[in-house]
SERO-4910 file (N, C-alpha, C, O; in steps of 0.05 Angstrom, whole numbers):
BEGIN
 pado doro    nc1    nc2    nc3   cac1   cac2   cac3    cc1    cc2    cc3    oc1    oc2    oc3
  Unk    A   1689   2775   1880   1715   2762   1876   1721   2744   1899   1714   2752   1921
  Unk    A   1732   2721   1899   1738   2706   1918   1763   2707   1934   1785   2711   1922
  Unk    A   1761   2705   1953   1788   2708   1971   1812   2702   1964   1830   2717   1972
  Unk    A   1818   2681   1949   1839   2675   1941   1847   2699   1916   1864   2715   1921
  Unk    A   1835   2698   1896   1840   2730   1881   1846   2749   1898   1866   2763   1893
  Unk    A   1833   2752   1919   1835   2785   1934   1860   2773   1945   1875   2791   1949
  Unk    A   1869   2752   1952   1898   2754   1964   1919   2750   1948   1941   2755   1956
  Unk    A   1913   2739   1917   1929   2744   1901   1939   2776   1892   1963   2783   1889
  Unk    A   1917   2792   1889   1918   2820   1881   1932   2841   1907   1944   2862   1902
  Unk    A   1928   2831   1928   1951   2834   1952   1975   2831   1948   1989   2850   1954
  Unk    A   1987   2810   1938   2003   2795   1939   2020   2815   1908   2044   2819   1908
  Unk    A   2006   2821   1889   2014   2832   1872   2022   2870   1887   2044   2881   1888
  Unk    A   2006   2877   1892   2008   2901   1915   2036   2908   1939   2048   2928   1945
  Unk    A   2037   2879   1948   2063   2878   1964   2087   2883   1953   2104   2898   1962
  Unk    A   2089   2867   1928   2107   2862   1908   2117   2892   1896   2139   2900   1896
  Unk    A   2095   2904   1885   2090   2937   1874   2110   2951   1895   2133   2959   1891
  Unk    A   2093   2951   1921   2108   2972   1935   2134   2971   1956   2145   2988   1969
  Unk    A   2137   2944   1953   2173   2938   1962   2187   2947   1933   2208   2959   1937
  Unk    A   2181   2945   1906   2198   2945   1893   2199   2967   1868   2215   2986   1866
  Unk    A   2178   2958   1849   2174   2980   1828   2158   3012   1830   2152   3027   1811
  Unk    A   2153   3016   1865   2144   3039   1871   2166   3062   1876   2166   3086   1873
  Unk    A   2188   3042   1886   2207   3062   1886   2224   3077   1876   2238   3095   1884
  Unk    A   2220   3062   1847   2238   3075   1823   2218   3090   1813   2225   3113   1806
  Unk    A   2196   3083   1810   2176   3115   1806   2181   3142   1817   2182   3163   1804
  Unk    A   2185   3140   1851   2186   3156   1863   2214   3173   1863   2236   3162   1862
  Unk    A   2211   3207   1863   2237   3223   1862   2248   3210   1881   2237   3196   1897
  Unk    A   2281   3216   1877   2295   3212   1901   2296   3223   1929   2302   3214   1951
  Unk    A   2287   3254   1916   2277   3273   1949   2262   3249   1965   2274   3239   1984
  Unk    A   2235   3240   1958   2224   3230   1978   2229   3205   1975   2207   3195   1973
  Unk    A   2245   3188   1973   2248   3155   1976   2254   3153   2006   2249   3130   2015
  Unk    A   2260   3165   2019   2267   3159   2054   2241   3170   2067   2241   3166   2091
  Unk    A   2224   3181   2059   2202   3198   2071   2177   3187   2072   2163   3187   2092
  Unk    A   2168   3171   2036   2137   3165   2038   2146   3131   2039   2168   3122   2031
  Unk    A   2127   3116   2051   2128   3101   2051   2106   3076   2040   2093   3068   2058
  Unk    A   2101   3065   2019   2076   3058   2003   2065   3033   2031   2081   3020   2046
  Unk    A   2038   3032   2031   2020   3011   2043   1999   3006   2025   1976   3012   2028
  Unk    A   2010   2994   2005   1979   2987   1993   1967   2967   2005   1944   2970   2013
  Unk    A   1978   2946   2008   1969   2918   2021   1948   2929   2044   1925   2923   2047
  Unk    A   1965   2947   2060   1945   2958   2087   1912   2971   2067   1890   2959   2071
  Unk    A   1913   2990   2052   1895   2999   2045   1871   2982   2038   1847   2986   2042
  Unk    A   1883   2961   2026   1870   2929   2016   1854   2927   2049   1831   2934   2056
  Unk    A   1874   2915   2064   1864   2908   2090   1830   2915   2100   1810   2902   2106
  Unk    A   1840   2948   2098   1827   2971   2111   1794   2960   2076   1771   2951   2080
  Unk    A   1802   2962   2060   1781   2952   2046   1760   2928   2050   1735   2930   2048
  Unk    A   1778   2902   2058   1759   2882   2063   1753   2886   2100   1742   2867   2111
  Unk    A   1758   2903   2112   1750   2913   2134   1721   2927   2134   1706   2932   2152
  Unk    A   1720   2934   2100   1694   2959   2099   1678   2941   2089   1655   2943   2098
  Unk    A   1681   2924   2073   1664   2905   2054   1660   2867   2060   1644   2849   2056
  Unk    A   1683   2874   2071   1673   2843   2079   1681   2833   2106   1687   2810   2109
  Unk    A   1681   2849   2126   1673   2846   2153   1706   2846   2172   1727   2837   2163
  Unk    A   1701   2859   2199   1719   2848   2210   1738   2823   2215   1761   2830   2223
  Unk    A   1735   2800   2214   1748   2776   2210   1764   2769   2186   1783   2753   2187
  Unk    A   1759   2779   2170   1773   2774   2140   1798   2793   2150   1822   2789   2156
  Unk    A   1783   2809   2149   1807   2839   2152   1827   2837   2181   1842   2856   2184
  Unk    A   1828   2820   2198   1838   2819   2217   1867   2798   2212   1891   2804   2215
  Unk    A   1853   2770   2202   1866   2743   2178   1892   2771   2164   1914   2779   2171
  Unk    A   1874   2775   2141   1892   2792   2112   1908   2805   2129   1933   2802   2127
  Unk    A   1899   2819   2148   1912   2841   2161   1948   2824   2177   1971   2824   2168
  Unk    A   1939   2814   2197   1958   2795   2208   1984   2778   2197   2006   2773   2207
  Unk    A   1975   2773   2176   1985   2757   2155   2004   2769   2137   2027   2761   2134
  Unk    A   1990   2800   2118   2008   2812   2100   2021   2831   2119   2042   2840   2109
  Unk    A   2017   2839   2140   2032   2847   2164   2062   2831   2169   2084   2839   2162
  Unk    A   2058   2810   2182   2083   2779   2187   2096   2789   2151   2121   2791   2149
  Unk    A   2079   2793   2130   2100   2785   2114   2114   2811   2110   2138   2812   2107
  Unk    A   2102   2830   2109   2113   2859   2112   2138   2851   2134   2161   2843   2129
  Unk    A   2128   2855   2155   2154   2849   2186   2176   2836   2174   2197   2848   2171
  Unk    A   2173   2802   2163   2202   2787   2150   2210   2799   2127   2235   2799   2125
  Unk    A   2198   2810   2107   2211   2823   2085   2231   2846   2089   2254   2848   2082
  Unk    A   2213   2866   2105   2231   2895   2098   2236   2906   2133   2256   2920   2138
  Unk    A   2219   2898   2151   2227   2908   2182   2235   2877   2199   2218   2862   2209
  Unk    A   2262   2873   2198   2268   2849   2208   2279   2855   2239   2288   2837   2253
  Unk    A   2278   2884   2247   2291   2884   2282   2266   2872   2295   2275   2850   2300
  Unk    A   2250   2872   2300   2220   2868   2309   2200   2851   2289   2190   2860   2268
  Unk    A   2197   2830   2297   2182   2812   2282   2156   2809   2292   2153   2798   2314
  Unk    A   2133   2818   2279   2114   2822   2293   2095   2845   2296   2071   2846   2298
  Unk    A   2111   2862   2295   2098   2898   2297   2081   2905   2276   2058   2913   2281
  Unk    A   2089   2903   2255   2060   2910   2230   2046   2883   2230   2023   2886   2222
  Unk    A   2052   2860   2235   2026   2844   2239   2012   2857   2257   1993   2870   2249
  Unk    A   2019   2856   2287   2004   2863   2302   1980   2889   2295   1957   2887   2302
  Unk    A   1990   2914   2281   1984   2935   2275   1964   2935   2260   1942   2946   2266
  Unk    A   1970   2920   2233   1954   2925   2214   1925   2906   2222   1902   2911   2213
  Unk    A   1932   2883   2239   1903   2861   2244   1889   2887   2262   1868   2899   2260
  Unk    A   1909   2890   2279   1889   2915   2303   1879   2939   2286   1858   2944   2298
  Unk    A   1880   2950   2273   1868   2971   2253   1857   2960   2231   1848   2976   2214
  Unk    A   1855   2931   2226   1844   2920   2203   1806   2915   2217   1784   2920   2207
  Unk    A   1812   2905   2236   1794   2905   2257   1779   2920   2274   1755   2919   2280
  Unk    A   1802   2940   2282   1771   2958   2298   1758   2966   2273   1735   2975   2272
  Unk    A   1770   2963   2256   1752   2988   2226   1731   2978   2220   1711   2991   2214
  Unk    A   1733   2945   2222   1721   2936   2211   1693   2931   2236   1672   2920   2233
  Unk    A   1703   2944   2259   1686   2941   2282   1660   2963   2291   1639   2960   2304
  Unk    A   1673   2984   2279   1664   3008   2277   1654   3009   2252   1642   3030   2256
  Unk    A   1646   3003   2222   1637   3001   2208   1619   2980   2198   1608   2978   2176
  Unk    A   1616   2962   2223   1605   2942   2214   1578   2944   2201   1572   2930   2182
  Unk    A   1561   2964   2216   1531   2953   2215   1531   2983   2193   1507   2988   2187
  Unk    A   1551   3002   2180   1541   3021   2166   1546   3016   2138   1559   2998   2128
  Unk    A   1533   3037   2128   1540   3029   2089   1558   3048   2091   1555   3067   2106
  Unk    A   1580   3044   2071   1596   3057   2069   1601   3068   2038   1603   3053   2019
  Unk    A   1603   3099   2036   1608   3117   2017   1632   3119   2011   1649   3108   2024
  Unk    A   1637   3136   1988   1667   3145   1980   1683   3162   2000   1705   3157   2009
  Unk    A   1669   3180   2005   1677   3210   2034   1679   3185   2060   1701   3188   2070
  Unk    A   1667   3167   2071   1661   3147   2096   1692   3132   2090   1713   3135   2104
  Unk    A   1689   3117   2069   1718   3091   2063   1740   3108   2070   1755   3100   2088
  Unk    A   1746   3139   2051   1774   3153   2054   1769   3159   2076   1790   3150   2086
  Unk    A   1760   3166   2091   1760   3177   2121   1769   3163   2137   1786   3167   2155
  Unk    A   1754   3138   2130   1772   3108   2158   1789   3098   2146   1794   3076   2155
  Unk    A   1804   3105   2125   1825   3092   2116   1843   3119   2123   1858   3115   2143
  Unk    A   1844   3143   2111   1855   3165   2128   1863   3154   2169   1885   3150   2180
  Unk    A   1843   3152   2177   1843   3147   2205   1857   3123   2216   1871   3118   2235
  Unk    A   1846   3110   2196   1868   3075   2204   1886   3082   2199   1899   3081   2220
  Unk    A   1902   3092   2178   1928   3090   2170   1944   3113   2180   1966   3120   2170
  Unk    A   1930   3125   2201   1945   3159   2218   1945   3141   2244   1962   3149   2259
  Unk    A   1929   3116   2257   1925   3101   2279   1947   3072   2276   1954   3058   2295
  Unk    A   1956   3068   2240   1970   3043   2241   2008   3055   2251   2024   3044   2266
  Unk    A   2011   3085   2233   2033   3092   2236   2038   3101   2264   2060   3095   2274
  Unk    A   2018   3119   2278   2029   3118   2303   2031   3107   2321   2043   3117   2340
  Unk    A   2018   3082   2321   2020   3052   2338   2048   3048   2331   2064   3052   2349
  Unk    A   2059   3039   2300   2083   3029   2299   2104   3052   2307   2126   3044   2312
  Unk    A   2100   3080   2309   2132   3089   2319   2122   3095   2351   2135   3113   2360
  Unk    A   2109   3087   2365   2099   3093   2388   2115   3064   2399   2131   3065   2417
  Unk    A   2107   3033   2384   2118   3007   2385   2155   3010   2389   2169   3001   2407
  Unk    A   2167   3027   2360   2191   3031   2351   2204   3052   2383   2226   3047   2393
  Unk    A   2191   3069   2390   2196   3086   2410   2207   3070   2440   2228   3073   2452
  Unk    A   2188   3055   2445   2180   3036   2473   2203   3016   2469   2215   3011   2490
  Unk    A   2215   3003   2444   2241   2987   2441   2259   3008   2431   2276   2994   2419
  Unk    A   2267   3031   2428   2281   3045   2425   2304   3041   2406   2328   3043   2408
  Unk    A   2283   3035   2380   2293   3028   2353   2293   3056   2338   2305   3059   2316
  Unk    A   2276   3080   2355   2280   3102   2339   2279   3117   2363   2267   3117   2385
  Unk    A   2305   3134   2345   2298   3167   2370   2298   3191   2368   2308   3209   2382
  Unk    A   2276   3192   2337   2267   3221   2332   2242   3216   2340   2229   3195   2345
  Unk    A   2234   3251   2338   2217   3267   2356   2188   3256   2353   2186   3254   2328
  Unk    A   2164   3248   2363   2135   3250   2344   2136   3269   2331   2141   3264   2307
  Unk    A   2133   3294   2336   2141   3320   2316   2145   3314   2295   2129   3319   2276
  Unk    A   2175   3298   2291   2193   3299   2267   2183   3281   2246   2182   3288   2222
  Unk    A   2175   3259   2255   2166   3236   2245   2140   3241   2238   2132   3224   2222
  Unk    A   2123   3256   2245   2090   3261   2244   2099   3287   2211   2085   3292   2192
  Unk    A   2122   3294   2215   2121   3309   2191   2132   3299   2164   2125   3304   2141
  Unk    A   2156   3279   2177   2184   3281   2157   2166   3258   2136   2161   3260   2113
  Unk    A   2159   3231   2157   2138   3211   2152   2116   3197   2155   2113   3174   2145
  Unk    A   2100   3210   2168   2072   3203   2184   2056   3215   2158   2046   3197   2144
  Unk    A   2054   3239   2151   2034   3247   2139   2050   3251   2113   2031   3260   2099
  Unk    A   2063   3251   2103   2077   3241   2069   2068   3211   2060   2063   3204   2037
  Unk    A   2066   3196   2082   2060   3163   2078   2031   3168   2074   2021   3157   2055
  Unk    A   2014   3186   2093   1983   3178   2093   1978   3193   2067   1969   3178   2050
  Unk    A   1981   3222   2057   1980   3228   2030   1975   3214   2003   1956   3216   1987
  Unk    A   2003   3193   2005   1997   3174   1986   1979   3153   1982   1968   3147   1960
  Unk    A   1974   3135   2014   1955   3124   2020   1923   3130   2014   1906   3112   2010
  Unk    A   1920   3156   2014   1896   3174   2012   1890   3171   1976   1869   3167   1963
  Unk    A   1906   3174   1972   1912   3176   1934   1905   3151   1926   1885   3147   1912
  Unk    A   1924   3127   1938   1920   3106   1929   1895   3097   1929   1886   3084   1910
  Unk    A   1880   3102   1951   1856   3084   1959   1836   3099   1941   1816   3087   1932
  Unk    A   1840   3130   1936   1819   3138   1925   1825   3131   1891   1810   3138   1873
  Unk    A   1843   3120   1888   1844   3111   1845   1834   3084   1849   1817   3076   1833
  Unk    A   1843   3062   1875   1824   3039   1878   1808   3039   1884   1802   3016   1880
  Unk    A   1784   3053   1897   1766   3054   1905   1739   3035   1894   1722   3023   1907
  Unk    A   1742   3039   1866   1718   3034   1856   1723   2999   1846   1702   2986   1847
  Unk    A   1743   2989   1838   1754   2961   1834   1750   2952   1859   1738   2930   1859
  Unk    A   1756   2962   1885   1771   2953   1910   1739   2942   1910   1731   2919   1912
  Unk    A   1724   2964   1909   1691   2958   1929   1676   2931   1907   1663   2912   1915
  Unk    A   1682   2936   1883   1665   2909   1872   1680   2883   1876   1669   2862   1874
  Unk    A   1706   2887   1881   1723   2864   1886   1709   2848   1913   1702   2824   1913
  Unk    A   1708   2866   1935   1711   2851   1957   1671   2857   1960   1661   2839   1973
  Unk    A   1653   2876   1951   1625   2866   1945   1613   2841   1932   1592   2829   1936
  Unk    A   1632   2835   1914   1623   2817   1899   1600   2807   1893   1585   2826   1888
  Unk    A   1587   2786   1892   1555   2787   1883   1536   2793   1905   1511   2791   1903
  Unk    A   1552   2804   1936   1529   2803   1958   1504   2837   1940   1482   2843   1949
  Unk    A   1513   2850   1921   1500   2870   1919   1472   2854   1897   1450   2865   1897
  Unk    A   1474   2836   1885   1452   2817   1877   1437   2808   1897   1413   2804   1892
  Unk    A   1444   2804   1919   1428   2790   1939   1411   2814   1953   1389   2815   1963
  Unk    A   1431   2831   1951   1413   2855   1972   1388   2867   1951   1366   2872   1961
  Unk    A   1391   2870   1929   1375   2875   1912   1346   2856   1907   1325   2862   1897
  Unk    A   1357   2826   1922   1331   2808   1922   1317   2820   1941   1297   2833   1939
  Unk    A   1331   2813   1960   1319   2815   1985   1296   2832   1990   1275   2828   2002
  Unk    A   1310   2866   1973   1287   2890   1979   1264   2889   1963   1244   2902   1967
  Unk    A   1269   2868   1941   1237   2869   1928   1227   2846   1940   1204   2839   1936
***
């Protein structure tokens, strides 16, 4: 699929989880989980189509995350999501990646994206509950879902952003 699709289908993703995710969701947890699909995307063309893409996507649906819904700090989930869009994609570069491999660094990115941002939120003293509290109330309710999400996309996500390079690899070995 070409880039522009994969940032359209982002773009539909963003849309999802600022808006029609939350009327899905009980009311108990509407203050608790917090949807990232866009990030998960990120963390995808991080596995499949290299650090640099994923750093771009990352940066970008970050800025628009920041002006949409976190307007004290302009900046912070860009910064976050390119920096975890990137090392992933830095650390995964030269391996193939499996189903158990993708959830694992997406698990890891997205336990490395949230505690960058309340570690960020901490240091400007936009928040002043506990790691503790936050590692329970919302750190790991957000990654849960994240975990879910990526594993029902998984299999779209990987031919999306593989696209015909799995024809080529198939030349190559005969």
């Amino acid at each position: 699929m070409s880039t522009q699709r994969i940032v359209f289908v982002m773009l539909l993703f963003f849309l999802l989880e600022g808006t029609l995710f939350y009327w899905l969701l009980p009311d108990s947890l509407v203050g608790r989980v917090v949807p990232m699909f866009t990030l998960a995307f990120v963390l995808y063309s991080a596995l499949y189509r290299g650090r640099h893409t994923s750093l771009i996507l990352g940066m970008s649906f970050g800025l628009l995350q920041d002006v949409a819904f976190y307007g004290e700090i302009i900046g912070v989930h860009s910064f976050s999501m390119g920096l975890v869009g990137y090392l992933t994609g830095l650390l995964m570069e030269r391996k193939r990646s499996t189903l158990l491999m993708a959830l694992t660094m997406i698990g890891i990115s997205t336990l490395v994206f949230q505690v960058v941002n309340y570690f960020i939120y901490r240091v400007f003293r936009l928040t002043d509950q506990t790691f503790e509290w936050a590692l329970l109330q919302h750190i790991l309710p957000s990654l849960f879902l994240q975990l879910l999400f990526a594993l029902v996309i998984y299999v779209p996500a990987r031919r999306w952003f593989e696209g015909g390079g799995g024809k080529k690899n198939d030349e190559e070995e005969e």
